[in-house]
Every structure is written in structure tokens, then in C-alpha cells.
C-alpha positions as CSV (number, residue, x, y, z in Angstrom):
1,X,1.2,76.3,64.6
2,X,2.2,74.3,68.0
3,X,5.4,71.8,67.7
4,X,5.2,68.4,68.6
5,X,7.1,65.8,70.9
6,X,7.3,63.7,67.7
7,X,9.3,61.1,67.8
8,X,9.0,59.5,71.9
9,X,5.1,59.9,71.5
10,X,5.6,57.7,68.5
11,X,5.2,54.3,69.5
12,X,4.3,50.4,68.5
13,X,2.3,49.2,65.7
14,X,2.0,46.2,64.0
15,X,4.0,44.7,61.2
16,X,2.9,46.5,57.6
17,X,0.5,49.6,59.2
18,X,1.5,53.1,57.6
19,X,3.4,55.1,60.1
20,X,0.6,57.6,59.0
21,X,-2.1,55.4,60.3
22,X,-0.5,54.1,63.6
23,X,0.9,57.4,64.9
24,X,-1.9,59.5,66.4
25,X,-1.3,63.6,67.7
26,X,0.4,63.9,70.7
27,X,-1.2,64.3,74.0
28,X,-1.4,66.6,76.7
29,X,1.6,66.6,79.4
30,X,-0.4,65.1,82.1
31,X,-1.6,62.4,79.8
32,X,1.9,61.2,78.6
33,X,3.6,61.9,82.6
34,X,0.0,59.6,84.0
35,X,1.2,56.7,81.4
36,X,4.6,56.7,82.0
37,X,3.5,56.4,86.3
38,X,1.4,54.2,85.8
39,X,3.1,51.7,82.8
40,X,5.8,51.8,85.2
41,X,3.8,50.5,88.0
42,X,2.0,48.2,86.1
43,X,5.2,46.7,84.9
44,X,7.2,46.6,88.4
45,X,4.2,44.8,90.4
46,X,3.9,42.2,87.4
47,X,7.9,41.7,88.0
48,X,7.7,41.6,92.1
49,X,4.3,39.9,92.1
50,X,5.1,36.9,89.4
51,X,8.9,36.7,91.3
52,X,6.2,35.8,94.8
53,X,3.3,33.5,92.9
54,X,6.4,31.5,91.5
55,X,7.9,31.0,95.1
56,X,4.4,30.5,96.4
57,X,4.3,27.7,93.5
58,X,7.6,26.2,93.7
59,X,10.7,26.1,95.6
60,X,12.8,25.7,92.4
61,X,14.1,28.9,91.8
62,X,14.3,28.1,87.8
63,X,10.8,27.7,88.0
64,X,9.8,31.0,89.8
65,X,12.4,32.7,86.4
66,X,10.1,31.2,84.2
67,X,6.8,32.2,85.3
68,X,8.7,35.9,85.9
69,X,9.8,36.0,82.7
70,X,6.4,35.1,80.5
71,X,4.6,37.8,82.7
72,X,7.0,40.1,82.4
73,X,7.4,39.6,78.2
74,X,3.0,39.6,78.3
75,X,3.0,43.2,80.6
76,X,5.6,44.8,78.7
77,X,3.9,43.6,75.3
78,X,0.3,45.0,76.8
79,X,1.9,48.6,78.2
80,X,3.9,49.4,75.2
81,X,0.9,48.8,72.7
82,X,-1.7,50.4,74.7
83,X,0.3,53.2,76.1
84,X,2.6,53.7,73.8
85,X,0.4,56.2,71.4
86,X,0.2,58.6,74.8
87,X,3.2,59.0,75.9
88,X,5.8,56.6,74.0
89,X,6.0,54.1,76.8
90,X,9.6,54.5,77.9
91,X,9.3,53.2,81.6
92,X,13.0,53.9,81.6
93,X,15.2,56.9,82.1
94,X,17.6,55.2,79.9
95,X,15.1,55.7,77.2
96,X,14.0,59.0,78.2
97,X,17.6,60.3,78.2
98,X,18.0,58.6,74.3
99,X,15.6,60.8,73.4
100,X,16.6,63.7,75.1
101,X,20.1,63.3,73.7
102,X,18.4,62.7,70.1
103,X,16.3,66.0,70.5
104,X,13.0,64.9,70.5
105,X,12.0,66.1,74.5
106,X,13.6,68.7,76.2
107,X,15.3,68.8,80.0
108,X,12.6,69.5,82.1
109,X,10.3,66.6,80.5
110,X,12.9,64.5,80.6
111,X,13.6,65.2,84.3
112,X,9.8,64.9,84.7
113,X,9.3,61.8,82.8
114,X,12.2,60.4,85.2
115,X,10.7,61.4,88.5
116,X,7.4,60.0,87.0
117,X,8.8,56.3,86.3
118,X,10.7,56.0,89.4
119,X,7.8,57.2,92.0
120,X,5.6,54.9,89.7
121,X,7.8,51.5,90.2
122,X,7.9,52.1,93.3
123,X,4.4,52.7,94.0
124,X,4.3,49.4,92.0
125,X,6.3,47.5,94.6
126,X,4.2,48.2,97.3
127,X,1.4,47.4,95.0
128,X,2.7,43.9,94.7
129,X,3.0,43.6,98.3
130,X,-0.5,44.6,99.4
131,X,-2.0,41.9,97.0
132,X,0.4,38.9,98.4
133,X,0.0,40.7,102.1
134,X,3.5,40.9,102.5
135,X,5.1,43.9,104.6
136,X,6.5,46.8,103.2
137,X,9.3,48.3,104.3
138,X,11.9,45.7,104.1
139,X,15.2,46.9,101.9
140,X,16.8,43.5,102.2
141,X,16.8,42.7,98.9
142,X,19.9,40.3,97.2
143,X,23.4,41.3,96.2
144,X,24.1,41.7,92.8
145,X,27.4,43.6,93.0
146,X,29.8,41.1,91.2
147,X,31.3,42.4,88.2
148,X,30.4,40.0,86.0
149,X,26.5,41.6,86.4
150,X,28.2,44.5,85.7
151,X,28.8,43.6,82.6
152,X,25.7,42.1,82.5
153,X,24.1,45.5,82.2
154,X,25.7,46.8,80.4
155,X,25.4,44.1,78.0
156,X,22.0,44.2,78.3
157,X,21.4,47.6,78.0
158,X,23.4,47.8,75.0
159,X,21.0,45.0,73.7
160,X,17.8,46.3,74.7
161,X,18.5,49.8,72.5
162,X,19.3,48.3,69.9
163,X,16.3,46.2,69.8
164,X,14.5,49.5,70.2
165,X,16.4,51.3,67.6
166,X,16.9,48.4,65.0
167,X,13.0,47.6,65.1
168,X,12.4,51.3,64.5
169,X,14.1,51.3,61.3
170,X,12.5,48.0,60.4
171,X,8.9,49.4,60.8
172,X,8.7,46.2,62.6
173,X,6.6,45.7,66.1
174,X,8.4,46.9,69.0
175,X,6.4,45.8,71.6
176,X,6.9,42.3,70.8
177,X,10.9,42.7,70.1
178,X,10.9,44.4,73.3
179,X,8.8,41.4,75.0
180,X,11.1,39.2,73.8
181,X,14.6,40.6,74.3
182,X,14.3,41.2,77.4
183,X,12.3,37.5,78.3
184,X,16.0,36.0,76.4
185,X,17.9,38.8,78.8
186,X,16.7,37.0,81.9
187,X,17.9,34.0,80.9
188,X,21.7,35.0,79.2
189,X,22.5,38.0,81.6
190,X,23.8,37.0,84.8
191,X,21.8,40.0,86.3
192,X,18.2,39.1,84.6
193,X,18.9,42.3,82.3
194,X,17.3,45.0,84.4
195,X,18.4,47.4,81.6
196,X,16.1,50.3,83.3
197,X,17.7,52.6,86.7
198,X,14.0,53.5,87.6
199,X,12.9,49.6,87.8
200,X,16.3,49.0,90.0
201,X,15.4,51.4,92.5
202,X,11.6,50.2,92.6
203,X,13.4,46.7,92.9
204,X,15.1,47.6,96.4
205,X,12.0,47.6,97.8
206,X,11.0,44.6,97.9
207,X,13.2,41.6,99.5
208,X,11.6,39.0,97.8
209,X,12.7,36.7,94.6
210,X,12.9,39.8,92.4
211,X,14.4,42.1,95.1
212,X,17.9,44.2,94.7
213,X,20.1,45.3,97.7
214,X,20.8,49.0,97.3
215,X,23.8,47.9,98.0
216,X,24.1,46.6,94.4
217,X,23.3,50.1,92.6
218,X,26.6,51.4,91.6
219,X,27.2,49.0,89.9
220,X,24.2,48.4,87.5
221,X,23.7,51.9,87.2
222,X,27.1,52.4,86.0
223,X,26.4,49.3,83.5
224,X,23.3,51.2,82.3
225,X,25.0,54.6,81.6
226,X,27.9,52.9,80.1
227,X,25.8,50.7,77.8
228,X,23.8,54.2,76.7
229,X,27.0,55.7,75.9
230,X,27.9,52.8,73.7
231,X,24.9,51.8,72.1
232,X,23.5,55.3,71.4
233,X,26.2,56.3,68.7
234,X,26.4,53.0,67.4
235,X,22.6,52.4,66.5
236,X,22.9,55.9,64.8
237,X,25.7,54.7,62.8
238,X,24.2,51.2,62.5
239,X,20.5,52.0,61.7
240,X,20.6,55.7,60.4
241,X,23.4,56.0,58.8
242,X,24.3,58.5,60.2
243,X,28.7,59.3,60.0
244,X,30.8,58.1,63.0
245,X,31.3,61.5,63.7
246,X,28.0,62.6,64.1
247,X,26.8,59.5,65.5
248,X,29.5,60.0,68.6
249,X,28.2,63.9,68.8
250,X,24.8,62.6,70.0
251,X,26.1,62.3,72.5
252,X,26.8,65.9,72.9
253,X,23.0,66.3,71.7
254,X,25.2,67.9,68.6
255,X,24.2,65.1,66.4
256,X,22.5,65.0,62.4
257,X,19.6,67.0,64.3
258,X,15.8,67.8,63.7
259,X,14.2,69.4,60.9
260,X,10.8,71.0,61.2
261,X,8.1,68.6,61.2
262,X,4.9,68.4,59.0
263,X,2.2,68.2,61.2
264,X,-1.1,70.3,61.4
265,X,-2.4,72.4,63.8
266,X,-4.2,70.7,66.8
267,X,-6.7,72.3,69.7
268,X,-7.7,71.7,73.1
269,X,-6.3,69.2,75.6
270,X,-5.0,67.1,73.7
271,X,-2.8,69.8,71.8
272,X,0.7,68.9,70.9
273,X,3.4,70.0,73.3
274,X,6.2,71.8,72.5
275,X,9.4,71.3,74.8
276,X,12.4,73.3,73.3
277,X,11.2,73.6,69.8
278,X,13.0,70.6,68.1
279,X,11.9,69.0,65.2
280,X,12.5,65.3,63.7
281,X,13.9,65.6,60.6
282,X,10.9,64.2,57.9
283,X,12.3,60.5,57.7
284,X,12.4,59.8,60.8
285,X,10.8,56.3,61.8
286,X,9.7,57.6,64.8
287,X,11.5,56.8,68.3
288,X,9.2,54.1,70.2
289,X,8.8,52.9,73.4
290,X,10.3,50.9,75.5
291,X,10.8,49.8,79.0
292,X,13.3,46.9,80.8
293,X,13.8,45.3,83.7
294,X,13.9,41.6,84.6
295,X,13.6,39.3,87.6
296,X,15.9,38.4,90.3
């Protein structure tokens, strides 16, 4: 029999469905990589494109948040559910790389996944600009580079995992904790909780309301690896119970580990995918989705 990428192909279901019921086989490769383009494209347009309707609507910028912020908790609520059986909606390298350092997806996926998520928010920007006809090409985007958003992300990168993480345990619906951490995160981070590297860089193409200066990217990509190094042993301890110990080897991809996997044998395209043989260990709730970024 053919291992499975078990736990990131597991994804969103609603409150009080059986695991059994609301995790389907895994897909094929090109399935999962086409979701994770595309959910990220989807998600960066809806970010750039509400940022413009809300300055088209208004000149107060608290305004413009607002209207960025519902359609960004509605998209990411919509991608997560629907795509999240495929490919486990991640949108986000952090993500990816939780997984990767969990063992459930091995190096070249996650490398693939990543390429995948930032050629798809980018696509995604200039998506957004061909429907509100404005020009591409413009990397004039604003400067975040205080340390206080900094912080911010790493704050809300902290916070965003652990949402993921602490509704996995719950069996609760992690679509709509998603949705609704990150629509508080743009309003208590200074820096509108990007929480996500690929959606920064698709940000710093566009020089509109929800636009980053590349300027800015040490800084929040430094927040966002520091807040994955913090937050990734802790929701082990926290959630799984796992010891401090092996909770801080995670890190090292040396934590608790896999066990093999009960799963049947599948055929055809839609066969399960084996990266490097790993296994979740059989009481695993099942590593979701999930996807950040925020407005400007």
C-alpha cells in the first residue's frame, strides 16, 4: 500500500462531523499544488481589490479597513472549506513549513507548495489590478518597517498558529476561527497581521491601500519566522501534550513523530502521495489549513 500526506490534506469541517466523514483520500500532486496557486490568488486579489473598492468608496481610511477586513474573513472562510479537502489550504509558507517540521510533507513539497503560493499571490495582484484598470508594475507600496510591526508579526503569527493548532484539537471549524482571527488581527496589530511571507511579497506589488514597500520585508519576515519558532513548540506542548522537550525538538523535525497510518489502498489519479514516508501517529486530529494576511 501507498502512504499518505495525512495530516496537511486534512482540513475544515464543521462543528460535531466525524473526522472519518469530513476527511476525504488525498489527491493527486497537481491537484493539491493547483489549490494552493490558486487559493492564494484568490485570497490576495480579495485583499488588494476590497483595499481599492474601499478607497473608491470612501476617503476615510477606517472605512476602506473595514470593508478589507469582512472580505478578507468571507474569502478565507470560502478557500479553506472548499479547498481545504485538496490540498489543506495553507496559502502560507508559514504553514507549509509547520507541517514540514511536524512530518507530515517532505522538502521538496514543501519547497513546491511555497513556490506555488507566492507565484499565485502574485498572479493575484495583478489580478486585482486588471479588474480596477489600474497599472501594474508599480512597487511603491507603504513602509511598514517600525519595530513596533515587527512585533506585530510576530504577535500575529504566534496568534494565527495557535488558532490553527488549538481548533485542531477542539475538532472545532477552522475556517471560521481562521476568518475571524485574522479579521480581529487587522484591527489589534499595528501591521494588519499579515502572518503569511507569500502574501507580503504578492503585497509589494501593488501600491495601493493594501500595498507593502519591499522595503519593509526584513522586518515582517523576521517577525514571521520568529513567531513560528515560538509558537510551534508551544502549541505542541499546549494542545498535544506533548513534553517541553520534545515539543522544542520540533523544531529540529526530531519531535513525538509519526506512526504508520491506517488508511486503505487507493488507485488512479487521485492516489495518495507519498513524500518521505512519514506517518501521523493514529490520534492525530489532523493538521488543517490555513492562510493569513491582512490589509494595509
Amino acid at each position: 500500500t501507498r502512504q499518505a500526506n495525512r495530516s496537511c490534506l486534512a482540513t475544515t469541517r464543521t462543528m460535531g462531523t466525524p473526522l472519518a466523514e469530513a476527511v476525504p483520500p488525498p489527491k493527486s500532486l497537481g491537484r493539491q499544488v493547483a489549490c494552493e496557486f490558486f487559493g492564494t490568488m484568490f485570497l490576495v486579489a480579495t485583499i488588494i481589490g476590497s483595499g481599492m473598492m474601499g478607497d473608491n468608496l470612501s476617503p476615510d481610511d477606517g472605512v476602506a479597513l473595514l470593508g478589507n477586513t469582512l472580505a478578507t474573513w468571507g474569502i478565507l472562510y470560502v478557500l479553506i472549506t472548499a479547498l481545504g479537502p485538496i490540498s489543506g489550504a495553507h496559502f502560507n509558507p508559514v504553514v507549509s513549513a509547520c507541517c514540514f517540521l511536524k512530518r507530515e510533507m517532505g522538502f521538496p513539497k514543501l519547497v513546491v507548495f511555497s513556490v506555488f503560493q507566492v507565484g499565485g499571490g502574485v498572479v493575484g495582484a495583478y489580478v486585482a489590478h486588471a479588474m480596477f484598470m489600474k497599472r501594474n508594475g508599480e512597487f511603491d507600496g507603504k513602509d511598514r518597517d517600525s519595530d513596533g510591526e515587527f512585533f506585530a508579526e510576530f504577535v500575529a503569527t504566534v496568534g494565527l498558529l495557535s488558532t490553527i493548532f488549538g481548533f485542531v484539537k477542539a475538532r472545532a471549524d477552522v475556517a471560521m476561527g481562521v476568518g475571524l482571527y485574522i479579521t480581529a488581527g487587522y484591527w489589534y496589530t499595528s501591521s494588519t497581521s499579515f502572518a503569511n511571507p507569500a502574501v507580503t511579497i504578492a503585497r509589494s506589488f501593488t501600491d495601493t491601500f493594501a500595498g507593502i514597500s519591499p522595503k519593509s520585508f526584513r522586518g515582517y519576515f523576521l517577525g514571521q519566522l520568529l513567531g513560528l519558532i515560538f509558537a510551534l513548540p508551544a502549541t505542541e506542548w499546549l494542545f498535544f501534550d506533548r513534553d517541553p522537550l520534545t515539543a522544542l525538538l520540533t523544531l529540529l523535525r526530531r519531535g513525538a513523530g509519526p506512526a504508520p497510518a491506517k488508511q486503505a489502498d487507493t488507485t488512479g489519479d487521485d492516489a495518495p502521495i507519498d513524500d518521505d514516508g512519514d506517518d501521523l501517529p493514529e490520534d492525530d486530529v489532523r493538521t488543517p489549513a490555513a492562510v493569513i494576511v491582512s490589509a494595509g
